[in-house]
C-alpha positions as CSV (number, residue, x, y, z in Angstrom):
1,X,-121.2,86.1,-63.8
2,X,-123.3,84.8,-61.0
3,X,-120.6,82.6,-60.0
4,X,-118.6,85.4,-58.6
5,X,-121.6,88.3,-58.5
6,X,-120.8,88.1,-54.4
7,X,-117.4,88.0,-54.3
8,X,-115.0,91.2,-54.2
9,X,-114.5,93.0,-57.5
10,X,-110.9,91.8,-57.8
11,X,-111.8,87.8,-56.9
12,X,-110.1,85.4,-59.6
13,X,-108.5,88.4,-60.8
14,X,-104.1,88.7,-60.8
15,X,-104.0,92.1,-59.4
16,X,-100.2,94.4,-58.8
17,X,-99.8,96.5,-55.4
18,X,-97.6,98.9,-55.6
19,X,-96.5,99.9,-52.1
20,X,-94.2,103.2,-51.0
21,X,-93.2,104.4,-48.6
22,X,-91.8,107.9,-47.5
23,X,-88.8,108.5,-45.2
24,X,-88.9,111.3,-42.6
25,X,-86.1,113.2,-41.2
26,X,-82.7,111.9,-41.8
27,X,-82.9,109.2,-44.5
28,X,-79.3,107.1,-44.0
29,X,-79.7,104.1,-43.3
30,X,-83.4,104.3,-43.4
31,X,-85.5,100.6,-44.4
32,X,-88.6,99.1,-45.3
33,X,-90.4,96.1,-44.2
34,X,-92.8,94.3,-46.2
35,X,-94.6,91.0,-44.7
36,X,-96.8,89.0,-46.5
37,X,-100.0,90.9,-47.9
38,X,-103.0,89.7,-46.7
39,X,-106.9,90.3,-48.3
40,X,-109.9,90.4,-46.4
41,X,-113.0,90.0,-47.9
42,X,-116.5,92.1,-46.5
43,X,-117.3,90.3,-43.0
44,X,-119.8,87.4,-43.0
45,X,-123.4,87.6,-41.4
46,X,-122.0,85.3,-38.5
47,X,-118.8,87.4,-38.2
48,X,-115.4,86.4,-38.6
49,X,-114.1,82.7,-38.1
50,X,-111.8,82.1,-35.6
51,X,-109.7,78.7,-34.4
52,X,-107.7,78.7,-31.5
53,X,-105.3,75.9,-31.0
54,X,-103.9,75.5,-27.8
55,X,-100.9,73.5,-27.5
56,X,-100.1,71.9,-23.5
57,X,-97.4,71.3,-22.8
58,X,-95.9,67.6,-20.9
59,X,-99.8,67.7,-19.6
60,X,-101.0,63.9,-18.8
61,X,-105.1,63.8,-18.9
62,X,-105.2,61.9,-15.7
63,X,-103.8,64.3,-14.2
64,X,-107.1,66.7,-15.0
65,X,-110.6,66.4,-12.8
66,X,-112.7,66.0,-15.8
67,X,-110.2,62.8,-16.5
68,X,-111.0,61.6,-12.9
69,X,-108.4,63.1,-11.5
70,X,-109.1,63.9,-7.1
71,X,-107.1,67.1,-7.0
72,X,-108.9,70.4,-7.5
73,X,-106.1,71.5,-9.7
74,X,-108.1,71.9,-13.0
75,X,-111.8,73.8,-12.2
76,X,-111.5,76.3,-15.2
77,X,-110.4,73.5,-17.6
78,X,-113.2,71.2,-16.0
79,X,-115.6,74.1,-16.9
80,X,-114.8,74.2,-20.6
81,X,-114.7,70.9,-20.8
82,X,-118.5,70.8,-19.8
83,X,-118.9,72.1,-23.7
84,X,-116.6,70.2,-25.4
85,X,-116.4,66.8,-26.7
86,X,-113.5,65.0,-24.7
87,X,-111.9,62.1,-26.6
88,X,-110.7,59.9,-23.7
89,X,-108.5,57.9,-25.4
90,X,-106.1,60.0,-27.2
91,X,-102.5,59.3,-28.2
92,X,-99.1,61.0,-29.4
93,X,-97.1,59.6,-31.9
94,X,-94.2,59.8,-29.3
95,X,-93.3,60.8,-25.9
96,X,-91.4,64.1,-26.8
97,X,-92.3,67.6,-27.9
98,X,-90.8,68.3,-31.6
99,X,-92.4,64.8,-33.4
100,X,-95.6,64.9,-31.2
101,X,-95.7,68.8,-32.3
102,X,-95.0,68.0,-35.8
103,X,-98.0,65.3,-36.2
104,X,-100.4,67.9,-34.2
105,X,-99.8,70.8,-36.9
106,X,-99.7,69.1,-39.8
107,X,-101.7,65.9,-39.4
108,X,-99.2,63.8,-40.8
109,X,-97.3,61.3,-38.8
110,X,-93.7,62.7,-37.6
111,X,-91.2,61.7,-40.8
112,X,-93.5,62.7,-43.5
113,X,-94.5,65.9,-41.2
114,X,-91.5,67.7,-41.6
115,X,-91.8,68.7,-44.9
116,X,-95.8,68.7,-45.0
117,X,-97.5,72.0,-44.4
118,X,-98.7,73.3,-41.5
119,X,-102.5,74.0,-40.4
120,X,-101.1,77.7,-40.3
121,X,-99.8,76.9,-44.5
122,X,-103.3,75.7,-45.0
123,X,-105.4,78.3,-43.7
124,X,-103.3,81.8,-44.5
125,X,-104.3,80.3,-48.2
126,X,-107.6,80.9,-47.0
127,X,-107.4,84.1,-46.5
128,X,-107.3,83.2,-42.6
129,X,-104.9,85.8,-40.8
130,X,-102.5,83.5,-38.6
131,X,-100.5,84.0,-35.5
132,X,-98.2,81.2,-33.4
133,X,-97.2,82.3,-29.8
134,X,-94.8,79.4,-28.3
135,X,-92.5,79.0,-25.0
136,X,-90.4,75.9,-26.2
137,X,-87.0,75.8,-27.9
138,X,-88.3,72.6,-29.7
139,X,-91.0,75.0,-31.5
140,X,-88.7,77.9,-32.5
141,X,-89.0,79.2,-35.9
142,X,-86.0,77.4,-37.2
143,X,-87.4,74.1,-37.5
144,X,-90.4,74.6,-39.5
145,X,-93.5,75.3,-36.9
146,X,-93.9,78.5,-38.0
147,X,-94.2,77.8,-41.8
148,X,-98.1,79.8,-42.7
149,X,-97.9,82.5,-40.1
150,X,-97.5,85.8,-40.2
151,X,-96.4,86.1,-36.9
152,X,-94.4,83.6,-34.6
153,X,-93.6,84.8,-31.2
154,X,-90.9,82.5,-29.4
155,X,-90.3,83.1,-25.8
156,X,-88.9,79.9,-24.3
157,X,-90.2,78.7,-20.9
158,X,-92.8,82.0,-21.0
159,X,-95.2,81.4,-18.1
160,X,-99.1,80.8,-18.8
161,X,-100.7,84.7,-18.1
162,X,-98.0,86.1,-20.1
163,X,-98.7,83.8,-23.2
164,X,-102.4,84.4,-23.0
165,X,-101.6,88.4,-22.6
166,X,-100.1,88.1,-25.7
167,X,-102.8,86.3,-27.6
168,X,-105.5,88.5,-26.0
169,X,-103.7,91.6,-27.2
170,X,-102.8,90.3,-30.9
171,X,-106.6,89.5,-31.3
172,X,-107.7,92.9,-30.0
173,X,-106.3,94.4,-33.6
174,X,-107.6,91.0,-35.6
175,X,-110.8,90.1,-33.9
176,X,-112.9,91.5,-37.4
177,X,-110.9,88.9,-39.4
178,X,-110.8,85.3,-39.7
179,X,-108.2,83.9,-38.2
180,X,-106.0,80.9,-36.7
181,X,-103.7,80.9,-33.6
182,X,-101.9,78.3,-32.2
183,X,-101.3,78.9,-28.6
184,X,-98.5,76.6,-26.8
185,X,-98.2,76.5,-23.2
186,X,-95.1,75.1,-21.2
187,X,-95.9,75.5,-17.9
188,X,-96.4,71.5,-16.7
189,X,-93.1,71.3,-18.3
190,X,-90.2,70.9,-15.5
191,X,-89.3,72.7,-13.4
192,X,-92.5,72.6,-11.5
193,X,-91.9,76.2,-10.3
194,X,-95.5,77.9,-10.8
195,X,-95.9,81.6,-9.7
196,X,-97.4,82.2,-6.4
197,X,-99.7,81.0,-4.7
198,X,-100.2,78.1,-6.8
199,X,-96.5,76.2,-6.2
200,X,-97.2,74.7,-3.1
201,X,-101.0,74.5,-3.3
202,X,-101.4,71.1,-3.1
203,X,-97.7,70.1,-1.4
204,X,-99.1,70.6,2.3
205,X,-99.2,66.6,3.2
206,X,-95.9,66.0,1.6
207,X,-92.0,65.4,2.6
208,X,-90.3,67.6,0.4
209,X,-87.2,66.7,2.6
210,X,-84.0,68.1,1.3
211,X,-85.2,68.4,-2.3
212,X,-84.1,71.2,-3.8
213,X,-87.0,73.8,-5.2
214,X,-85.4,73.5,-8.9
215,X,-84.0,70.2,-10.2
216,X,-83.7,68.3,-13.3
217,X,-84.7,64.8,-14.6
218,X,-81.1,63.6,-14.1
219,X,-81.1,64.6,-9.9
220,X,-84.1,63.1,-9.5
221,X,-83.2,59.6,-11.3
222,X,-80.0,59.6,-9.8
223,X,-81.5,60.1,-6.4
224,X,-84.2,57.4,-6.9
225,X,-81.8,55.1,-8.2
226,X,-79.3,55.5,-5.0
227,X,-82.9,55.0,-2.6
228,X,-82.4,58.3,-1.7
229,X,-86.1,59.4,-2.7
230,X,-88.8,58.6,-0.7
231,X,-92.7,58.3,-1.7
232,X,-93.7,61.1,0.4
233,X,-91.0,63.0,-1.8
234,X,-92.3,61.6,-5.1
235,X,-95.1,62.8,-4.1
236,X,-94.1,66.4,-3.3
237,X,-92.9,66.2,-7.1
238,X,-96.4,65.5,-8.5
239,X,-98.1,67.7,-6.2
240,X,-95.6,70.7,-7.6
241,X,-96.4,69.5,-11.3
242,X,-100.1,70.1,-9.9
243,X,-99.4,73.4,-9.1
244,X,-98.2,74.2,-12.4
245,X,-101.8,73.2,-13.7
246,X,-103.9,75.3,-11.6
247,X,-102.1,77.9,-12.9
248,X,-102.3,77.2,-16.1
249,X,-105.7,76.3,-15.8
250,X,-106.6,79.8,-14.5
251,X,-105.1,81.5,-17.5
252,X,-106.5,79.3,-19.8
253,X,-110.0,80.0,-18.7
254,X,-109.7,83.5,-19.0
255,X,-108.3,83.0,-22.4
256,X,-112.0,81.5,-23.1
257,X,-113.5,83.9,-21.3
258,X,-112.3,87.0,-23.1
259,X,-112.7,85.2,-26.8
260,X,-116.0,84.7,-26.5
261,X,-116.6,88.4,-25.4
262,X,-115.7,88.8,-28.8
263,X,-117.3,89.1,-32.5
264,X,-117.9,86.1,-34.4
265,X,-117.3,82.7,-33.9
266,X,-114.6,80.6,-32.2
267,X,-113.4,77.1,-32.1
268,X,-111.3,76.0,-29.6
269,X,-109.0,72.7,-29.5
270,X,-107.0,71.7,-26.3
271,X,-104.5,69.0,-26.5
272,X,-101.3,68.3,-25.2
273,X,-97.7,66.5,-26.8
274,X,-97.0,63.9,-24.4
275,X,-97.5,63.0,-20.6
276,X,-95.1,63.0,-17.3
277,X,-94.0,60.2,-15.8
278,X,-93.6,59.7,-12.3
279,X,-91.8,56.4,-11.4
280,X,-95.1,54.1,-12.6
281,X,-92.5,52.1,-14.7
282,X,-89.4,53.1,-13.0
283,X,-87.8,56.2,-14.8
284,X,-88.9,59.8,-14.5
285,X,-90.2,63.2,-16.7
286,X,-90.7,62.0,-20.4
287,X,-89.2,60.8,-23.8
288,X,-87.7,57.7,-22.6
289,X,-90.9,54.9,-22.7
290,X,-94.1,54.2,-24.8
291,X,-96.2,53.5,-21.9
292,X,-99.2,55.6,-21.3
293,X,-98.1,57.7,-18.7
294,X,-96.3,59.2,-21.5
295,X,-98.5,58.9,-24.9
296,X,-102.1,59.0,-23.4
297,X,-102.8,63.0,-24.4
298,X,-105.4,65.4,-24.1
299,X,-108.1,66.2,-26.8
300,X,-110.7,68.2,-26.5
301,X,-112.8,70.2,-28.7
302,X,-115.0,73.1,-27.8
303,X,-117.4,74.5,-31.0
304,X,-118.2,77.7,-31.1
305,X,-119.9,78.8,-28.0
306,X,-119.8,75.8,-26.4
307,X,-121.8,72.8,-26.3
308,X,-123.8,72.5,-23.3
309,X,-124.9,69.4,-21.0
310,X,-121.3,68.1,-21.5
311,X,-118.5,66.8,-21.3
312,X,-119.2,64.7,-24.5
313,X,-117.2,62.0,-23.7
314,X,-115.6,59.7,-26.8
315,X,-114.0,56.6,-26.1
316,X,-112.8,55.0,-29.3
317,X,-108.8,55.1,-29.6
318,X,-107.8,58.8,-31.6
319,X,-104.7,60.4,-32.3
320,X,-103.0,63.8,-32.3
321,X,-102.9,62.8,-36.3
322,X,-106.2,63.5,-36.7
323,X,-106.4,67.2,-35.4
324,X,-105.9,68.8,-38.4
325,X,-108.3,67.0,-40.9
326,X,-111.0,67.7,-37.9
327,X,-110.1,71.2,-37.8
328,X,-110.4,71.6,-41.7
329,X,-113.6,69.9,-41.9
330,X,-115.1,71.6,-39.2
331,X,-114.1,75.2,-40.6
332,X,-115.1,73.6,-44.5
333,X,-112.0,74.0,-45.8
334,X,-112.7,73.2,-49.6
335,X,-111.3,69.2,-50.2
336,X,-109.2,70.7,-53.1
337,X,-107.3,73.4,-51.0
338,X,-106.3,70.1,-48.1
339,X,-102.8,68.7,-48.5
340,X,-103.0,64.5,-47.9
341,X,-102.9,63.9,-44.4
342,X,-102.3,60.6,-42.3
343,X,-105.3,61.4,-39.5
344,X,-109.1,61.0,-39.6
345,X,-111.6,63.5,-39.5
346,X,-113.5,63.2,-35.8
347,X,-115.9,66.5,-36.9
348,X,-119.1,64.2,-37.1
349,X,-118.4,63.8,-33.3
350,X,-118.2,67.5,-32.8
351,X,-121.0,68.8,-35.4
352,X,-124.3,68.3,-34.4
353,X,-125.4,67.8,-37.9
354,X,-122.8,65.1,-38.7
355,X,-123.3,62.9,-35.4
356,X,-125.3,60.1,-37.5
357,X,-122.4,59.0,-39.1
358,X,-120.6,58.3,-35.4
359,X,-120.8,54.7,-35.2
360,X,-118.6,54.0,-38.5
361,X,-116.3,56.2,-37.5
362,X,-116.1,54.6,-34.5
363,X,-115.5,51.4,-35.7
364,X,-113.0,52.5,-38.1
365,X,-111.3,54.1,-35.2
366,X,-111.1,50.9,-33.1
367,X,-110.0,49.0,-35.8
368,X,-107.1,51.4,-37.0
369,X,-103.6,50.7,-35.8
370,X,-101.6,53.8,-33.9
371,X,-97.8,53.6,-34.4
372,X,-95.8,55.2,-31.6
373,X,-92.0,55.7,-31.0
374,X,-89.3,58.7,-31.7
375,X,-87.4,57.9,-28.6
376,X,-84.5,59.9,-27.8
377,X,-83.3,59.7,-24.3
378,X,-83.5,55.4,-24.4
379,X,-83.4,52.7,-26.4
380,X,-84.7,52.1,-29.5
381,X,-88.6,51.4,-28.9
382,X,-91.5,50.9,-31.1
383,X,-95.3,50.2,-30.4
384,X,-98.8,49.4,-31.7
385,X,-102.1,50.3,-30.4
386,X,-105.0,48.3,-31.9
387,X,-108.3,46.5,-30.6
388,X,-107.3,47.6,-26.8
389,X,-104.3,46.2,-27.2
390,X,-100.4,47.5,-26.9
391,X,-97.6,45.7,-28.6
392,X,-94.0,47.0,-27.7
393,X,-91.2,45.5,-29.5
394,X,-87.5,46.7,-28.3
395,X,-85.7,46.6,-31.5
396,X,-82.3,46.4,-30.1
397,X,-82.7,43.3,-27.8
398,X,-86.0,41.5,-30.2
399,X,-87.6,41.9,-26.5
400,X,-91.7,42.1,-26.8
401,X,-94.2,43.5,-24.4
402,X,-98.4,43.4,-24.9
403,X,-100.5,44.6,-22.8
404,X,-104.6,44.1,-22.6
405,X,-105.2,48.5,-21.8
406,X,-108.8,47.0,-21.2
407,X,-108.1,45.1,-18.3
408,X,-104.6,46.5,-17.5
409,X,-104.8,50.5,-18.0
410,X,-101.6,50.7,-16.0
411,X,-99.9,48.4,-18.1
412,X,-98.3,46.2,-15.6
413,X,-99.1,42.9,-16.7
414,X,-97.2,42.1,-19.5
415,X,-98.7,39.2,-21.6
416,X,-96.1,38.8,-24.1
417,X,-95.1,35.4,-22.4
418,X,-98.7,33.8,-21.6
419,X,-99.8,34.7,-25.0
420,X,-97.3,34.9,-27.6
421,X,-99.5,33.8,-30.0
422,X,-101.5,37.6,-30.0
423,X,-98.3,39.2,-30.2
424,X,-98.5,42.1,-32.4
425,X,-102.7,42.2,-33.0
């Protein structure tokens, strides 16, 4: 009928394949692999649809130039930001990889995310071809994160240039098809131990003193407990995890680069798990607070071809929850193929033709409260983020923080005392 006049002969149809195969030479022992089938459909007019998801790792945004940030660590990232739409003020559910990931790639918040499907679950249903290539333990196939692709590489701790190579040379075989890939990057994670020349790029006004080139979370808080760190050496720390950004930030812009060489269209969304800490509340690394420093994350979106005049800077309150109902509405994912999701859609930011209906959504936004917690490495912790305001409530001791992020983006002024009475708004 002319329902289905432009679809493929087969469309709506149960069809059977019947696959063989034929065994050469000596046939002991001899096997066959079957993945998943996949259908592709005749190419579109536009080309194939593509989204990239990049994943980065233990990356804080104010730690980035187009965040503010003084070092030149981030040029390449600072140029794709230039056509993207950068949402400022952009949370994790918690300071650690697994339930931050978990949220990102599913859009639910971490408990009900871990038996929620994945973008990847979502997409291969739309006859999207889907790759993950990932370099944490916390995202190996075992737990779940590679539920809806046909092909999860796990390399743990794999450096930046040899995670894009990958990508780059998957796509080369896929870049007529639609497809998804979610790119994760670990290289701001510790050790701070970039390749050449990029390790000590920005350490030349700093003591590294007898710091060691490789140490862990528990040398360095054991030396800053016993005085034996000094700022000039806390410094040297930071400018290292600096280093690791320029050279992420090199390979990521080539990743851009050589995408949009190709046919079709690609989105791009950059955004990171959780932040670093560097002694702004006393402790070190991550997954052990819910202060900023730690759940502030990057967001940014980048349509196809970029956006230019930029960056579009948002800054009403979002979460990593909302990634995937943004993705799905900016690729049109049909409302009766999406799975319930916790987030909010933030495509009318991103698509021109939705940007009218902005300033509801930005209300909404404001007015929504963002849980945060999932602590491992401390005690139990929970938090609120509504109106500008955090709420903190230690659920061990009944102890209670609030801070005004207005005023007091540092979170150093707790108000819990002066004004108990706004305690948990």
């Amino acid at each position: 009928d002319e329902a289905t006049s432009d679809l493929e002969p087969w469309a709506d149809q149960t069809i059977q394949l019947t696959l063989q195969a034929s065994v050469r030479d000596n046939p002991t022992r001899a096997y066959a692999a079957f993945a998943s089938p996949a259908i592709l459909g005749s190419p579109s007019d536009s080309g194939p649809r593509r989204v990239v998801v990049v994943g980065l790792d233990t990356l804080r945004p104010d730690h980035l130039q187009t965040h503010g940030y003084t070092q030149p660590n981030s040029p390449g990232m600072q140029r794709i930001a230039q056509q993207s739409v950068v949402f400022r003020q952009n949370r994790a559910p918690a300071p650690r990889t697994r339930p931050s990931f978990r949220t990102a790639t599913t859009g639910r918040w971490p408990l009900p995310a871990i038996e929620a499907p994945t973008l990847g679950d979502i997409l291969q249903a739309q006859g999207f071809t889907t790759a993950g290539f990932v370099a944490n333990v916390q995202l190996s196939p075992r737990l779940g994160f590679a539920d809806g692709y046909g092909l999860w590489s796990y390399d743990n701790m794999s450096d930046a240039d040899v995670q894009v190579d990958r990508v780059l040379k998957w796509m080369q075989t896929h870049q007529t098809e639609d497809s998804a890939v979610f790119l994760h990057l670990m290289d701001p994670h510790i050790f701070y131990l970039a390749p050449e020349p990029f390790r000590d790029r920005f350490t030349a006004d700093h003591d590294q003193g007898k710091l060691p080139d490789k140490f862990n979370r528990w040398n360095v808080t054991r030396w800053f407990n016993k005085g034996e760190l000094s700022d000039s050496q806390i410094n040297f720390i930071k400018a290292r995890y600096d280093g690791e950004i320029a050279f992420m930030d090199r390979e990521i812009l080539r990743l851009v680069h050589a995408m949009d060489q190709m046919p079709g269209q690609t989105l791009f969304v950059f955004h990171s798990d959780h932040g670093e800490e560097f002694f702004e509340h006393g402790a070190f690394e991550h997954n052990h607070s819910l202060y900023d420093e730690l759940v502030r994350t990057v967001l940014w979106i980048r349509p196809p071809g970029g956006w230019s005049g930029g960056p579009h800077m948002v800054d009403v309150p979002t979460s990593l929850v909302d990634l995937v109902p943004t993705v799905l509405d900016l690729l049109d994912i049909p409302t009766d193929a999406r799975p319930p999701t916790d987030g909010t859609s933030l495509a009318p930011f991103v698509s021109a033709n939705k940007r009218a209906k902005t300033e509801e959504l930005s209300q909404q936004l404001k007015e929504r409260p963002l849980h945060l917690g999932y602590l491992m490495l401390d005690k139990e912790r929970w938090a609120v983020v509504t109106h500008q305001n955090k709420y903190i409530l230690h659920t061990i001791t009944g102890q209670e923080e609030r801070y005004d992020l207005a005023t007091d983006p540092g979170e150093h002024s707790d108000l819990a005392a002066e004004q108990p009475e706004k305690l948990g708004v």
